[in-house]
C-alpha positions in Angstrom: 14.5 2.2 -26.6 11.6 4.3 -26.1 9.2 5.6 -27.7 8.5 8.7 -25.3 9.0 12.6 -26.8 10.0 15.2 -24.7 7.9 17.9 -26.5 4.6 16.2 -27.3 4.9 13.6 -24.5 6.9 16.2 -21.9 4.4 19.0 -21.9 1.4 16.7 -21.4 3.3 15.3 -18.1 4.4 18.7 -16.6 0.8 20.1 -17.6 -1.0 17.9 -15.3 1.9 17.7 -12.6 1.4 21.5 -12.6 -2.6 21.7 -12.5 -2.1 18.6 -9.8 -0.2 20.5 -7.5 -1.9 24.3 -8.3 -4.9 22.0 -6.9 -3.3 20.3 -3.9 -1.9 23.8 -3.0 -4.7 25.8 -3.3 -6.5 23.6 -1.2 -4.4 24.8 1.6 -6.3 27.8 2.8 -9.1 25.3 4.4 -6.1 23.9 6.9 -7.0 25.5 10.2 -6.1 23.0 12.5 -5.1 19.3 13.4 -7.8 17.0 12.4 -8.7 19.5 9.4 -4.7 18.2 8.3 -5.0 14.7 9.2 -9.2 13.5 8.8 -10.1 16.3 6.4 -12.4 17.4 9.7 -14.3 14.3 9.3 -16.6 15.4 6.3 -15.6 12.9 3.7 -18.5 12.0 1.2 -19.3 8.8 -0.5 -18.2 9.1 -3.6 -14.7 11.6 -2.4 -14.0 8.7 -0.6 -14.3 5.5 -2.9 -12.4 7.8 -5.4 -9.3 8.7 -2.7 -9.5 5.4 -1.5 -9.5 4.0 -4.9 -6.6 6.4 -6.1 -4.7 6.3 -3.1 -4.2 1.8 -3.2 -3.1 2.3 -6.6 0.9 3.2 -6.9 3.5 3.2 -9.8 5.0 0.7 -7.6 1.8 -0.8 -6.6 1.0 -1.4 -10.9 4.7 -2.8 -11.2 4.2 -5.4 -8.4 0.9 -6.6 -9.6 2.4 -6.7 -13.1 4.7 -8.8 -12.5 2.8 -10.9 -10.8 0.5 -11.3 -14.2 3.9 -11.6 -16.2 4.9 -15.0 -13.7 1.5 -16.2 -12.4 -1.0 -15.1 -15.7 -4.7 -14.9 -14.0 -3.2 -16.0 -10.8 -2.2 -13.2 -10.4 -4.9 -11.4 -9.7 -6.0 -13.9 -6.7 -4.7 -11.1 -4.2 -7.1 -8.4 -5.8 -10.1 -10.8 -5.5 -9.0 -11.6 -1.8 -9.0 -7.7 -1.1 -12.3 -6.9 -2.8 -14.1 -10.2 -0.7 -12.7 -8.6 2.5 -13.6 -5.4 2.1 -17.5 -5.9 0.6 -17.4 -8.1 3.6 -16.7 -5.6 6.4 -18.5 -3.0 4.7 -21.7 -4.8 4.5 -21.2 -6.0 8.4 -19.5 -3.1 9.9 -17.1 -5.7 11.4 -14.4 -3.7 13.5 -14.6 -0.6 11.2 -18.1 0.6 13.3 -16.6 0.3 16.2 -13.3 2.6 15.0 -15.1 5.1 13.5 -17.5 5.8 16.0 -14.8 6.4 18.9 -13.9 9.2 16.5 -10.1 8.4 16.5 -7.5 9.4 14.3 -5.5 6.4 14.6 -5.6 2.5 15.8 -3.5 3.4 18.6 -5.8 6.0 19.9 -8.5 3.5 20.4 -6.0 0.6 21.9 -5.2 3.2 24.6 -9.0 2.9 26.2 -8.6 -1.0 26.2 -4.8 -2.1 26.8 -3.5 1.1 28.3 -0.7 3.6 27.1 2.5 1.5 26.9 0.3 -0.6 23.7 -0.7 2.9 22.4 3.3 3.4 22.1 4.8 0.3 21.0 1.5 -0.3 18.3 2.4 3.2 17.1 6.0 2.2 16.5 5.3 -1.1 14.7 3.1 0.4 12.7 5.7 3.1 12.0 8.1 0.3 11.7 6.4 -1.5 9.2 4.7 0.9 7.3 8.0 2.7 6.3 9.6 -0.6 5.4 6.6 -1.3 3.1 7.1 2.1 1.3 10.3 2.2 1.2 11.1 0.8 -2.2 8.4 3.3 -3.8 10.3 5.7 -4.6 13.0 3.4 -6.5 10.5 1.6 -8.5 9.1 4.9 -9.4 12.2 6.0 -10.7 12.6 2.2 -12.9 9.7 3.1 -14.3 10.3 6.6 -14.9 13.9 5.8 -16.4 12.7 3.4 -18.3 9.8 4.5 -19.9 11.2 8.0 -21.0 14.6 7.2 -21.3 16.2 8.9 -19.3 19.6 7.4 -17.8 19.7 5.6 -14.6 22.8 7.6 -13.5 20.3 10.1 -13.1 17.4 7.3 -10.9 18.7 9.6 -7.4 17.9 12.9 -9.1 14.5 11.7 -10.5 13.7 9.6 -7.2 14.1 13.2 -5.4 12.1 15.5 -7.4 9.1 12.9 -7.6 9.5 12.8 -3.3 10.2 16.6 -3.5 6.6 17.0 -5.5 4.3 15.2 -3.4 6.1 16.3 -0.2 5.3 20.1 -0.8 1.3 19.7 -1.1 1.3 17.4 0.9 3.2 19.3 4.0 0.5 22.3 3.3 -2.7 21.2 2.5 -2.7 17.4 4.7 -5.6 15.0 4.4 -7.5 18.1 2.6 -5.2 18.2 -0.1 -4.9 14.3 -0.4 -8.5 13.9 -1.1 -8.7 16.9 -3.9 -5.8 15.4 -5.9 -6.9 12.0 -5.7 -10.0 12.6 -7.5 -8.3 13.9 -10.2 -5.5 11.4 -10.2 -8.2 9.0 -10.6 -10.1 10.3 -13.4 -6.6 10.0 -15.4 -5.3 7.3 -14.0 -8.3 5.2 -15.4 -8.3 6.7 -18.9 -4.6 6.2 -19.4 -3.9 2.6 -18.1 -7.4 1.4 -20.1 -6.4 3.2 -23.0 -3.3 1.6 -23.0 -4.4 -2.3 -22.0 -7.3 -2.1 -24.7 -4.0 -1.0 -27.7 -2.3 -4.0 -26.5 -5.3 -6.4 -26.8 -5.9 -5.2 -30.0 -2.1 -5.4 -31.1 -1.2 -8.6 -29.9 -4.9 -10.6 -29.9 -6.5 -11.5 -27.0 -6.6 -15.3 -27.9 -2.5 -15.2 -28.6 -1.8 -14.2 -24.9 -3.7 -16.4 -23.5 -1.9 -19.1 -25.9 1.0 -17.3 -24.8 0.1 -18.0 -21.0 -0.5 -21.5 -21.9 3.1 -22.3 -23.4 4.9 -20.2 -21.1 3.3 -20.7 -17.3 1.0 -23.6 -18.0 -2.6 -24.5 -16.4 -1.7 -22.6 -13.1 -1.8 -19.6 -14.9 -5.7 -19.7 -15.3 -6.1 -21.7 -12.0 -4.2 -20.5 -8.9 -4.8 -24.1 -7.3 -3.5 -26.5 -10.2 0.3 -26.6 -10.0 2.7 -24.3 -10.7 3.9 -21.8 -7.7 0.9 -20.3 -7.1 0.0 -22.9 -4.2 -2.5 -22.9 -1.3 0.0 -21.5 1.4 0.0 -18.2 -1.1 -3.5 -18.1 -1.1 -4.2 -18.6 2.2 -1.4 -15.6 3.2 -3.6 -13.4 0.3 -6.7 -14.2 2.8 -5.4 -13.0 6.1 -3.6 -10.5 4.5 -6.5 -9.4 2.6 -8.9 -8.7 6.0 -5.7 -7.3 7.9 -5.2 -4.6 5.4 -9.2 -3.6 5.1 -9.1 -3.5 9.1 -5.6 -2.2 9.9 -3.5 -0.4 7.1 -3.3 3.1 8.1 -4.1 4.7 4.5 -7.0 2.9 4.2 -8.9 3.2 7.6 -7.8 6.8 7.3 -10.9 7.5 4.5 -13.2 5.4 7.6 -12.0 7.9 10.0 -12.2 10.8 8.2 -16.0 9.6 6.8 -18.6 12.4 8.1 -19.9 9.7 9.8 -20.3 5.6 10.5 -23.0 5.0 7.7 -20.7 6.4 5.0 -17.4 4.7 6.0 -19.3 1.5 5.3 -20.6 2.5 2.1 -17.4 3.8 1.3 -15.8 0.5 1.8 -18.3 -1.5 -0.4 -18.3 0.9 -3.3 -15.0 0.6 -3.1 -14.5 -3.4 -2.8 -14.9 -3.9 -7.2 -11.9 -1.8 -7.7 -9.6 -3.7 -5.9 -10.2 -6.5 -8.5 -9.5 -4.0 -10.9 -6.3 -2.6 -9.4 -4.6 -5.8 -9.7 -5.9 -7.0 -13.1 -5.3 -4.0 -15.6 -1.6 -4.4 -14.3 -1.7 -8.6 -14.6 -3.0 -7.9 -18.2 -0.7 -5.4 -18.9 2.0 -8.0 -17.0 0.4 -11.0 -19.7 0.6 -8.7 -22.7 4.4 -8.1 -21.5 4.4 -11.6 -21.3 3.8 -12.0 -24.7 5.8 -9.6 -26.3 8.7 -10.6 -24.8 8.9 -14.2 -24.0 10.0 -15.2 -20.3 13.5 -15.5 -20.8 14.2 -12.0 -21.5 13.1 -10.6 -18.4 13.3 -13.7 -15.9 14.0 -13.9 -12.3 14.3 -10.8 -10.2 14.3 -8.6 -13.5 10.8 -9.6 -14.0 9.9 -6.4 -12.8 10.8 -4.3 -15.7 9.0 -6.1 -18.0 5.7 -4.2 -17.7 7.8 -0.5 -18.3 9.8 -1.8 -21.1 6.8 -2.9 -23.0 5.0 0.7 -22.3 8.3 2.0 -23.7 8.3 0.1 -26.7 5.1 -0.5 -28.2 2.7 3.1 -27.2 3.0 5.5 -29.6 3.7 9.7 -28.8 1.0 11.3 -26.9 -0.4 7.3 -25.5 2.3 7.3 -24.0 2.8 10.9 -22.7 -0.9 10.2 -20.7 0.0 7.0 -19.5 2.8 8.5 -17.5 1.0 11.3 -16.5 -1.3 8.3 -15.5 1.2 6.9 -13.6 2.6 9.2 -11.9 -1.1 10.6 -10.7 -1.2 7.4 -8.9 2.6 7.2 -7.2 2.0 10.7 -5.9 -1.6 9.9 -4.7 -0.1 6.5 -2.9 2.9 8.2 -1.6 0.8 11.7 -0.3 -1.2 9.8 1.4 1.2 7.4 2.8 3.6 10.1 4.2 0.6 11.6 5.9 -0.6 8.1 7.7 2.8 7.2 9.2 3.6 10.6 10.3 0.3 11.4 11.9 1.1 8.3 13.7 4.4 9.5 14.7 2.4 12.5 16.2 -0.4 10.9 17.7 0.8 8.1 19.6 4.7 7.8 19.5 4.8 11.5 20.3 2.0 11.6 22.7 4.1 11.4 25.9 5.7 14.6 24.6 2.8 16.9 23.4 0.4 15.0 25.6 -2.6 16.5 23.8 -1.7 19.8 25.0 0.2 21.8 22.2 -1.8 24.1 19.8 -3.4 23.8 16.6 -0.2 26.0 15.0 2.2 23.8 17.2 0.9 20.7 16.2 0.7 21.6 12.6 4.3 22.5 12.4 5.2 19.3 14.0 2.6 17.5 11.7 4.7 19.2 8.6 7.8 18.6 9.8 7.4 14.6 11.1 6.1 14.9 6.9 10.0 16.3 5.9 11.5 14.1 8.1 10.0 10.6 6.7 10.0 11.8 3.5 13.7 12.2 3.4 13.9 8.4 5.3 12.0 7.0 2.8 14.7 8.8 0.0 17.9 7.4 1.6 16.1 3.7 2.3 14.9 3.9 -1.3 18.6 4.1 -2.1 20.5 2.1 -0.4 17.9 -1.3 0.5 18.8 -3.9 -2.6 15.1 -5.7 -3.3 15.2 -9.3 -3.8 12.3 -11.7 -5.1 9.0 -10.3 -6.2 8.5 -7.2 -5.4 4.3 -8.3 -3.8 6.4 -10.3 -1.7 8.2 -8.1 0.0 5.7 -5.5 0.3 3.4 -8.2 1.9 6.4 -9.5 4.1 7.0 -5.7 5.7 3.6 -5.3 5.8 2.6 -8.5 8.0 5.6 -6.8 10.7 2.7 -4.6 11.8 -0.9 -6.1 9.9 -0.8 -9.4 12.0 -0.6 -8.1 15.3 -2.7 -5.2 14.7 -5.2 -6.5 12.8 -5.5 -9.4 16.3 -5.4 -6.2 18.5 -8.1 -4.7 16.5 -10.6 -7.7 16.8 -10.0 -8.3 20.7 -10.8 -5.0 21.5 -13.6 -4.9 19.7 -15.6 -8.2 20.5 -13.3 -9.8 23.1 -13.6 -8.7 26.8 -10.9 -10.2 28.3 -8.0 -9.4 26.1 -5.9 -7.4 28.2 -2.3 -5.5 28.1 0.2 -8.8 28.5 -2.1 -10.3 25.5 -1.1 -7.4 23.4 2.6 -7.0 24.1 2.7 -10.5 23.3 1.0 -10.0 19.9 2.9 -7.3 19.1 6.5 -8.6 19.6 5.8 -12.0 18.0 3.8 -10.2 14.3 7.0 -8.0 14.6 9.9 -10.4 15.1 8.6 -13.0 12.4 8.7 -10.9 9.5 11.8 -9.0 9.9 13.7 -12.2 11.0 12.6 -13.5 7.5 14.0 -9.9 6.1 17.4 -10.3 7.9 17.6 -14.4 7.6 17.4 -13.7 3.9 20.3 -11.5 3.7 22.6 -13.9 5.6 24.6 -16.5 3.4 24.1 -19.2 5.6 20.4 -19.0 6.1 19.6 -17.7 2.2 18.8 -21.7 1.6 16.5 -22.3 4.2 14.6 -19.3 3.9 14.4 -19.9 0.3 13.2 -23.8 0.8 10.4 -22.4 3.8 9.3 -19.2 1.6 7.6 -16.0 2.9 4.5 -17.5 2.5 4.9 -20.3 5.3 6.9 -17.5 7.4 3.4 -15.1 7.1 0.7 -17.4 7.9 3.0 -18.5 11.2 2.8 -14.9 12.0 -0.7 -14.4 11.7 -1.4 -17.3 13.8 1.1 -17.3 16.7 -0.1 -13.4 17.1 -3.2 -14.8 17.3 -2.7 -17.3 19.8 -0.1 -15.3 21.8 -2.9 -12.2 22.2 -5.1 -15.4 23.9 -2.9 -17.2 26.3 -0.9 -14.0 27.1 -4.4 -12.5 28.6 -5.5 -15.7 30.0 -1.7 -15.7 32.0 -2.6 -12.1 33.1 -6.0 -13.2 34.6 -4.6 -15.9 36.3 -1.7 -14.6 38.0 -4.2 -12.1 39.0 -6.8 -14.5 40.3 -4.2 -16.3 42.2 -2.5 -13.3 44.2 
């Protein structure tokens, strides 16, 4: 049951899609070359870039996760979000690692790993971040299409058709207009994004009581819902995987360093990142809230387990009225096709720039690379479809985007510090980093489909599995070098 109406509801939905992408297209005729499509020709402002940063961390998918995580955990929920904003106030104020990035001028991690561990790293870091980034996002589109389904009613015979035409959107301003494009959309997606999903959390308060959900929270979760640390499942191995993950991301994840890189200069990327930090505690608890206020409505029972996840869309469905509800997915999906725009762009100028790089070797034109550029775009986009169909998610769904995301975060995000601040980190260091962040994580993602290992995996958790990852890359980058220096020294 839904509340949504195609007239009223429709035609504010396909009003902004249309002035969205009128926008992102028009934007098109400023494209006149490679780092015009993929940094925006490095002339990113402040405030462009805390908004497209803002917008661009803040899927449908993204708001389902971290609702869900309010629905099981309550307040704990938000512990990731507070992680996240700490890390990146902290490396904004000290310029740790970013500085370094953005004044080599690169467009991607790889690019500056190539001056200190030589071109072989440049390849095999570009394919786990490839690896890992497409994994992550690869369940967008599907929870997208929940959402969509869900909220205006539409039947999920139909989740491959809408799944298509939300890739098939994004996709088209994003193969023409690149990073220029991103950023002009993403201020706008933000500016409705914000109205909508406030709009909507402050109706719910005001329906339900504020002092009833949190007497909801009580009865249902218990104390660990207002205190990640006491009991419940919210334990310290969580938190301590929210920590690394937390700095890994602000150092490492490709759609975020991309608004450093593509800062007009050093100074801004670090003012970008601390007037950016507060959101990120704001990205995670509208949705919790909005997951608590589902919470409520509903009881746990009706949406336990893995079908936890729907309980955030159902209760947008239900209780908004016509019009609310027409701006919150209009809200919504501003977001998803901010998050996915920009995502297609970072993995496939990755593809270009460093997997690729033995091809073109630096040497094709601005028209050449731009066609390849647009086409590497295509070709994920349609990867991301057919994984989006076919992968069957288990567990929360913050989980497994932090479990695909540590295949590449760990043993970049180690790579990243030693070539910054630590001299003798060399090439077997970083090989050795890379495999080991890379074969934890997606031994967990295979273990948990086998039968035989489904217990074990389940008795460890993914939690246990990440911080292991983070660690032995850690220590691998160290002993690896020291072995090079050695056998070196003893020749």
């Amino acid at each position: 049951m839904t509340n949504f109406d195609f007239l009223v509801d429709g035609s504010i939905v396909l009003l902004y899609l249309a002035g969205t992408v009128t926008a992102g297209l028009w934007v098109r005729k400023f494209v006149s070359g490679v780092d015009d499509f993929l940094v925006a020709g490095r002339s990113v402002n402040l405030y462009l870039g805390i908004a497209s940063l803002a917008a661009t961390e803040f899927g449908i998918a993204t708001c389902m996760a971290n609702a869900e995580l309010g629905f099981k955990y309550g307040f704990a929920g938000i512990t990731p979000g507070i992680a996240l904003a700490l890390a990146m106030f902290i490396v904004g104020k000290t310029g740790f690692c970013i500085k370094p990035l953005r004044d080599n001028k690169v467009i991607t991690l790889p690019e500056l790993f190539k001056n200190k561990f030589g071109e072989k790293v440049r390849w095999a870091s570009g394919v786990v971040i490839v690896l890992g980034g497409l994994l992550n996002m690869g369940v967008f589109l599907r929870q997208a299409g929940n959402f969509l389904a869900v909220v205006c009613g539409f039947n999920f015979a139909y989740l491959e058709i809408i799944m298509t035409v939300i890739l098939l959107g994004v996709a088209i301003y994003t193969i023409l207009g690149g990073m220029i494009s991103v950023l002009i959309t993403d201020y706008l997606q933000f500016v409705v994004m914000g109205i909508g999903l406030i709009v909507a959390l402050v109706l719910f308060v005001v329906e339900f009581g504020w002092f009833d959900m949190l007497l909801t929270m009580q009865e249902q979760i218990g104390p660990g819902a207002f205190n990640p640390f006491e009991g419940g499942e919210y334990g310290w191995d969580r938190i301590t995987l929210d920590i690394l993950l937390a700095f890994a991301v602000v150092l490492t994840w490709q759609t975020i360093i991309a608004r450093i890189l593509a800062a007009k200069d050093t100074a801004t990327a670090k003012k970008i990142y601390t007037g950016t930090s507060p959101f990120f505690i704001v990205r995670f608890a509208i949705p919790a809230l909005l997951g608590i206020a589902a919470l409520h409505y509903f009881g746990s029972d009706e949406f336990g387990g893995a079908n936890s996840i729907m309980a955030m869309p159902n209760l947008i469905a239900e209780v908004l009225p016509i019009g609310l509800i027409g701006i919150l997915v209009a809200a919504m999906l501003a977001a998803d096709m901010s998050t996915n725009s920009s995502y297609l762009l970072a993995w496939s100028s990755v593809i270009y720039n460093d997997i690729m790089k033995p091809i073109h070797k630096g040497l094709w034109s601005d028209k050449k690379g731009l066609l390849w550029n647009r086409l590497l775009i295509g070709f994920t986009g349609l990867f991301l479809l057919l994984y989006g169909l076919w992968y069957p998610l288990k567990g929360d769904l913050w989980v497994y985007m932090q479990v695909t995301g540590t295949i590449y975060l760990s043993s970049m995000s180690v790579l990243l510090i030693a070539a910054c601040y630590w001299r003798p980190a060399n090439n077997w260091g970083a090989i050795a980093a890379i495999i080991s962040g890379s074969v934890i994580p997606i031994s967990y993602l295979v273990l948990q489909e086998v039968e035989a290992t489904q217990q074990m995996i389940l008795t460890i958790g993914p939690y246990k599995f990440g911080i292991a990852t983070y660690m032995i890359s850690g220590i691998l980058m160290y002993v690896g070098s020291r072995m090079k220096l050695i056998f070196y020294k003893t020749r």
